[in-house]
VOGU-3710 file (C-alpha; in Angstrom, 3 decimals, decimal comma):
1> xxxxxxxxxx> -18,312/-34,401/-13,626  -17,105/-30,937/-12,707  -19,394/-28,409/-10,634  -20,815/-26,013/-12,937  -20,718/-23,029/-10,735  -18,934/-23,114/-7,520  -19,077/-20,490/-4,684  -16,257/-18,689/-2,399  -17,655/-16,155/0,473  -16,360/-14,251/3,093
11> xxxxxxxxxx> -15,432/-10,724/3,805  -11,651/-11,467/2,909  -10,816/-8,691/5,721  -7,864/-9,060/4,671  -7,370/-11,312/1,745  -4,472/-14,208/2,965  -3,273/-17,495/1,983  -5,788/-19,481/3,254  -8,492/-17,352/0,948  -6,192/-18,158/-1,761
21> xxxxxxxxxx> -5,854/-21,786/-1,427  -10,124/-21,957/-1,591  -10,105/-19,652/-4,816  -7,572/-21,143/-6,456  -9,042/-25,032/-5,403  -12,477/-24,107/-6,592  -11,128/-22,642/-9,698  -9,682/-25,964/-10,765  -12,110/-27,788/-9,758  -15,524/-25,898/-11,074
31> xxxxxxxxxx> -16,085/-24,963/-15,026  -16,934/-21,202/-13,278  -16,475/-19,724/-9,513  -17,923/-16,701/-8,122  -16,084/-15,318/-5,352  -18,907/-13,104/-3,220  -16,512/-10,778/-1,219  -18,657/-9,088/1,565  -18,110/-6,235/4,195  -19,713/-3,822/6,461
41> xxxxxxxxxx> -19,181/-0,255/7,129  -17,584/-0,558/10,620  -14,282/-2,289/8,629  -11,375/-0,553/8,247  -10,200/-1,890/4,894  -12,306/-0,787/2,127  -14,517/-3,147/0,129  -13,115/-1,951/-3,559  -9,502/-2,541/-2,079  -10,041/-6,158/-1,085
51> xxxxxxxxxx> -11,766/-6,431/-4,401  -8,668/-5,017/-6,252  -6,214/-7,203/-3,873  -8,137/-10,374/-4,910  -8,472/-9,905/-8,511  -4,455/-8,849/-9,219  -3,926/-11,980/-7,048  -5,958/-14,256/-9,248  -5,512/-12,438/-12,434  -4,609/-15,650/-13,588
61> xxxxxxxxxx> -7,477/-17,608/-12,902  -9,687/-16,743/-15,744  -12,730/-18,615/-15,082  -13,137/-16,583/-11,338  -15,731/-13,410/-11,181  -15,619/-11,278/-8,079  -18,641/-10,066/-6,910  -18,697/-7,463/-4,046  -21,513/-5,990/-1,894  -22,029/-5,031/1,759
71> xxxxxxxxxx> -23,607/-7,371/4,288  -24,512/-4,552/7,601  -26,100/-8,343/9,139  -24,407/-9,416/12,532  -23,057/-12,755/12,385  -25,204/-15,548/14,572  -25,252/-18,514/12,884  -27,907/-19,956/15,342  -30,556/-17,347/14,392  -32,874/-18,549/11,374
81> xxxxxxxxxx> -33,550/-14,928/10,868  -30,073/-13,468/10,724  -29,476/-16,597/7,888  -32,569/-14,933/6,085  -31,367/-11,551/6,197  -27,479/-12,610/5,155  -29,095/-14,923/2,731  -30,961/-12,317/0,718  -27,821/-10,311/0,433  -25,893/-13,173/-1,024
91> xxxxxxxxxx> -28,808/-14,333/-3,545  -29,227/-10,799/-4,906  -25,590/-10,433/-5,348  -25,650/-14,155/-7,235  -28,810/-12,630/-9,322  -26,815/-9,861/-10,236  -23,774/-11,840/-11,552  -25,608/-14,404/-13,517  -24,698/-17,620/-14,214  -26,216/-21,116/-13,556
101> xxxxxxxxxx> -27,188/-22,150/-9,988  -24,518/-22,622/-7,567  -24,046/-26,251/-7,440  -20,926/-26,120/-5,042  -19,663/-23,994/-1,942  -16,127/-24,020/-1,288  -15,488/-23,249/2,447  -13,020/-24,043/5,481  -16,212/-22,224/7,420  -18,445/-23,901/10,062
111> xxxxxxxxxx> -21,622/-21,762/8,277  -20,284/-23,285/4,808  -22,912/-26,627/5,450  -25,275/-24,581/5,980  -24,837/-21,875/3,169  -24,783/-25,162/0,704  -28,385/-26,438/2,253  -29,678/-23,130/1,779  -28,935/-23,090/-1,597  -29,409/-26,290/-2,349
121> xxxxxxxxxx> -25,867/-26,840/-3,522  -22,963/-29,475/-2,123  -20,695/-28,655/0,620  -16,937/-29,089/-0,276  -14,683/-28,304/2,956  -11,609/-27,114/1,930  -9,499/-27,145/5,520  -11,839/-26,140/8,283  -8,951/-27,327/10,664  -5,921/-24,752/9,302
131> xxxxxxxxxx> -4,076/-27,672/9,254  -2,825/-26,451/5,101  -2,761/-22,892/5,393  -2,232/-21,850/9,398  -4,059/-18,258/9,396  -6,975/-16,636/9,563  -8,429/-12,928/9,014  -8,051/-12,747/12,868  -4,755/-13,515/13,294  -4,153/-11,517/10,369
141> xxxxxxxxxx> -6,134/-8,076/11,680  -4,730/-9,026/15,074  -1,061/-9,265/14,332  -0,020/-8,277/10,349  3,910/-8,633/11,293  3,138/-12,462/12,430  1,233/-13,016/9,593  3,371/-11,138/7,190  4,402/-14,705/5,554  0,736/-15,203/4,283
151> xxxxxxxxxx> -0,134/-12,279/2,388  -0,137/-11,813/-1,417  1,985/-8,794/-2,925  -1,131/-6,592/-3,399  -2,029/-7,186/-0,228  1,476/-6,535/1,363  1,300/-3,062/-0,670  -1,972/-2,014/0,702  -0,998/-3,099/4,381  2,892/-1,966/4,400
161> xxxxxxxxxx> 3,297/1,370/6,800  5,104/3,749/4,416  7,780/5,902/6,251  8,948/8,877/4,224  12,360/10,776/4,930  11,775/14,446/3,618  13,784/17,358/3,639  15,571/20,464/2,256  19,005/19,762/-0,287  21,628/18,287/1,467
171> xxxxxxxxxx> 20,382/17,697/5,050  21,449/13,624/4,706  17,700/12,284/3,606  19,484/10,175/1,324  21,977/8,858/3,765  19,412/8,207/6,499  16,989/6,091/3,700  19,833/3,514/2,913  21,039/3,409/6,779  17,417/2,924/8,124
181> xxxxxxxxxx> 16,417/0,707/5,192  19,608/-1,448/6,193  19,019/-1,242/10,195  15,545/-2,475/9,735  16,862/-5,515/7,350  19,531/-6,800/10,091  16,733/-7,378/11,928  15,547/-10,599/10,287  12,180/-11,886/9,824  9,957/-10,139/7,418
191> xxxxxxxxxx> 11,580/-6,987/8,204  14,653/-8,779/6,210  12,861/-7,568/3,274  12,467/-4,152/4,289  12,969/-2,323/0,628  14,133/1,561/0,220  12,447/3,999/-2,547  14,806/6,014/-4,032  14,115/9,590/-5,002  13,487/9,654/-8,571
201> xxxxxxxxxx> 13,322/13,425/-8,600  17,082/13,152/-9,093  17,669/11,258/-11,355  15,037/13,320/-13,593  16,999/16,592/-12,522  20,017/14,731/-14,004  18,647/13,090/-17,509  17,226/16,587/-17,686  20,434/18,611/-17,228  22,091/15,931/-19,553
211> xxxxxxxxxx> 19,379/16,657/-22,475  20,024/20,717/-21,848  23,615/19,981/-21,956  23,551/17,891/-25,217  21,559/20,429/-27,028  23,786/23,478/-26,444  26,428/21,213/-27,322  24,799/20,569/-30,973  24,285/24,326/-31,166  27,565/25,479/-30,302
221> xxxxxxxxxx> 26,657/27,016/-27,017  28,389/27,000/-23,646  27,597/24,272/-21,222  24,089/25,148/-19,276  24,133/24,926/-15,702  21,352/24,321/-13,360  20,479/27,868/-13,255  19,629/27,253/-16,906  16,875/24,317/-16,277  13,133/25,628/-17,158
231> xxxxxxxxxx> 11,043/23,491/-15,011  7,592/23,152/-16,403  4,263/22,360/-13,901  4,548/19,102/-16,104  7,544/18,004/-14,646  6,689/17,553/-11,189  3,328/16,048/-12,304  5,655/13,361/-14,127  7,908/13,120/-11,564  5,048/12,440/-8,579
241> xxxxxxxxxx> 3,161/9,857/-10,798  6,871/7,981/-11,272  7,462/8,215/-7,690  4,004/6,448/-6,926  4,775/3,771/-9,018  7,883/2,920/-8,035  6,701/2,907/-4,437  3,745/0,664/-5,056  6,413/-1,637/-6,955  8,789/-2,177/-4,196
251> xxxxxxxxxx> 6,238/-2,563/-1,192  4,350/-5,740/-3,706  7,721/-7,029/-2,655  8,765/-5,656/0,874  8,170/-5,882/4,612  5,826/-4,330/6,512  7,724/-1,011/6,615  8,426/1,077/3,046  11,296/2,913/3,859  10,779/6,215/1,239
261> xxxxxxxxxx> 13,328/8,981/0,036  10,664/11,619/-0,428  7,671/10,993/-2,270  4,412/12,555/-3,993  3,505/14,860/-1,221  7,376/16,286/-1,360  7,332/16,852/-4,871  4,240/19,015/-4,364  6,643/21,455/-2,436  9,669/21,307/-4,675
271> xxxxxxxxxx> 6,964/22,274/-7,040  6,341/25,317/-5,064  10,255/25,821/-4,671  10,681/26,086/-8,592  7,420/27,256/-9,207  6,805/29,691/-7,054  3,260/28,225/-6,566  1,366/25,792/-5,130  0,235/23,053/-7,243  -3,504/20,947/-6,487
281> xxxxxxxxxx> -3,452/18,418/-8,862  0,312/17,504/-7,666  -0,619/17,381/-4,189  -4,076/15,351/-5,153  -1,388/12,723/-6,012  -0,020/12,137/-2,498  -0,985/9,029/-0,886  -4,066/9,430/2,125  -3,058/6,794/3,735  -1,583/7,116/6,983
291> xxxxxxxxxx> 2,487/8,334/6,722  4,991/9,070/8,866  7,407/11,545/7,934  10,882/11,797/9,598  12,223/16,207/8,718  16,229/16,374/8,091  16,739/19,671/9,543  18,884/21,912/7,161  20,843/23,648/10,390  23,126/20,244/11,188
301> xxxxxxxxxx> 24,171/18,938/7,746  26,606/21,428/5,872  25,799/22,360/2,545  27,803/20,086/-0,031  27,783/21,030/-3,836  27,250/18,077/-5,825  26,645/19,586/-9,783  23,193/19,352/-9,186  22,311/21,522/-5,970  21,243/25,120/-6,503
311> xxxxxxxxxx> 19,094/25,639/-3,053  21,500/26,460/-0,227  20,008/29,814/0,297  16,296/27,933/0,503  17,096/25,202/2,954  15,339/27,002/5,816  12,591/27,816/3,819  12,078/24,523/2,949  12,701/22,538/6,058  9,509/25,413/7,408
321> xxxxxxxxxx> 7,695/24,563/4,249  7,947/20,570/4,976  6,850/20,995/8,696  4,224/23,761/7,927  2,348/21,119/5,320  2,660/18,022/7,112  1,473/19,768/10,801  -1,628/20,252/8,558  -1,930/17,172/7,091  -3,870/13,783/8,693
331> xxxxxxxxxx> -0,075/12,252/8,633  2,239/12,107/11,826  5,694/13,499/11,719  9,099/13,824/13,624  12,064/16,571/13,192  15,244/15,019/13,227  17,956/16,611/14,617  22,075/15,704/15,696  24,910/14,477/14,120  23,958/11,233/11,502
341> xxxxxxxxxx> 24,260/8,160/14,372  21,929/10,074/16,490  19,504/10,997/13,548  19,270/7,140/12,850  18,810/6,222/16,456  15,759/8,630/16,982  14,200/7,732/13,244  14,496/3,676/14,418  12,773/4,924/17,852  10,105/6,229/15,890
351> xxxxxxxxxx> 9,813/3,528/13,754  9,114/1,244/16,777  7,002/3,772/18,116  4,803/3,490/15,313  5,051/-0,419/15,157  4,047/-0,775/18,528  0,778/0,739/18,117  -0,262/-2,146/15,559  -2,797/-1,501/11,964  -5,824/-0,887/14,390
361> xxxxxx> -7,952/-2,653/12,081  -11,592/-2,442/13,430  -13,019/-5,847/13,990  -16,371/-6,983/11,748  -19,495/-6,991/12,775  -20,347/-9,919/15,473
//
């Protein structure tokens, strides 16, 4: 007969392979699972993001409830008193939830005979020796490009260092995406699956020239121009919630580095640039997380006309604007300067830079 209500703990700091392998198990093999995911407030990873990492990866597992609550208890699993204390956060987090008893704890844990005793439930060890799944959350805080092979899409997206390429028109942001997205690739590894973001702002400027274009055809009137384009504050707020998506999309599937042509916190200055003002709820939609931006300076790329470019007398002003914002923001950044192989050789030094210096993911409480 099946366990009526199994249990999965642990702080899932962050979620991997091995966490999986116990959810999914105890999902098959229970008639209901509660998955307690716990954390304390010295983590670096917040508790409703491991929450949302765990549930898109086991969307599919229908009879699984996540359950999440902080647990400030050090970790001693030879003191009766820190069990108390740890056990009346997990038991009021149970009570919470509902359900029947727990009849079952799932675990690859040494505390996971004990958890069971305590509440009076069987043990089942899942693979306490790593000999089916190879990692653990240390490894994983430790070293995320080793462990890269382990982690779930969600979890890849929420751990992936985004590096955004911003800049005025025509100062080779473009270019420099596809050539760093490609030097980063011929690397191998995980970084083989380094993935680029394109700037969707174009292609908007272009399906919206087309649509002008197409309607002064129907009336009869001459062919519009850029010069002719109305852009609304509604635009850009389209525009930065597109670009979001498409980057969350393509890091699910990526290496640990997002190589981005512009993104959310750009489009709040071309807003500014057509606009004439700054806009708050575009720039609410720029990502917090830690970015580093790499500045095309306008002074060593020569203007080209493309059908779509109408800023050559505002490249300065931008390429200011850019530095000015990010110099004030919490994200680092780097000017790039020189003809295009040196550009590329200074943006992969930064890159490495930045690499070197690891997640610094705090470690749990001990």
């Amino acid at each position: 007969m099946k366990p009526r209500h199994g249990l999965v703990l642990g702080k899932f700091y962050p979620p991997h392979a091995g966490h999986h392998l116990l959810v999914r198990t105890a999902s098959r093999a229970c008639e209901r699972v509660t998955v307690l995911v716990l954390a304390a407030s010295v983590e670096s990873i917040a508790l409703d993001a491991r929450v949302a990492w765990l549930r898109e990866a086991h969307r599919d597992e229908r009879n699984v409830a996540f359950v999440a609550g902080m647990d400030e208890h050090r970790v001693d699993y030879a003191d009766p008193k820190l069990w108390d204390a740890h056990m009346a956060v997990f038991e009021a987090l149970l009570a919470g939830a509902g359900g029947p008893p727990v009849d079952a704890v799932f675990s690859s844990e040494a505390y996971g005979p004990e958890l069971a005793r305590r509440l009076s439930a069987r043990h089942v060890a899942l693979d306490p020796g790593r000999e089916l799944v190879p990692v653990s959350g240390t490894q994983v805080r430790a070293d995320p490009l080793a462990s890269w092979c382990w982690l779930e899409p969600p979890v890849r997206a929420g751990l992936a260092k985004r590096l955004v390429i911003v800049g005025a028109e025509s100062t080779g942001k473009t270019t420099l995406a596809r050539e760093l997205r490609d030097a980063l690739a011929a690397r191998g590894g995980v970084f083989a699956e380094t993935r680029w973001v394109p700037e969707l702002g174009r292609d908007y400027t272009l399906d919206k020239l087309a649509l002008a274009r197409a309607e002064a055809s129907w009336r009869g009137a001459p062919e519009p121009g850029m010069d002719a384009l109305v852009w609304g504050h509604e635009d850009f707020v389209e525009i930065a919630r597109a670009q979001n998506a498409l980057e969350e999309r393509e890091a699910r599937s990526g290496g640990p580095v997002l190589v981005c042509d512009t993104d959310a916190f750009a489009t709040a200055i071309w807003h500014e640039r057509y606009r004439g003002e700054r806009a708050p709820d575009v720039e609410a939609l720029a990502d917090s997380r830690p970015r580093l931006y790499l500045v095309t300076h306008h002074e060593d790329v020569p203007f080209e006309e493309d059908g779509i470019r109408d800023g050559e007398h505002l490249r300065a002003w931008m390429t200011g604007a850019f530095l000015e914002r990010i110099a004030a923001s919490p994200h680092r950044f780097e000017l790039l300067r020189g003809v295009r192989a040196e550009r590329l050789r200074r943006a992969c030094a930064a890159v490495d830079r930045w690499l070197a210096e690891g997640w610094a993911l705090a470690e749990p409480l001990g």
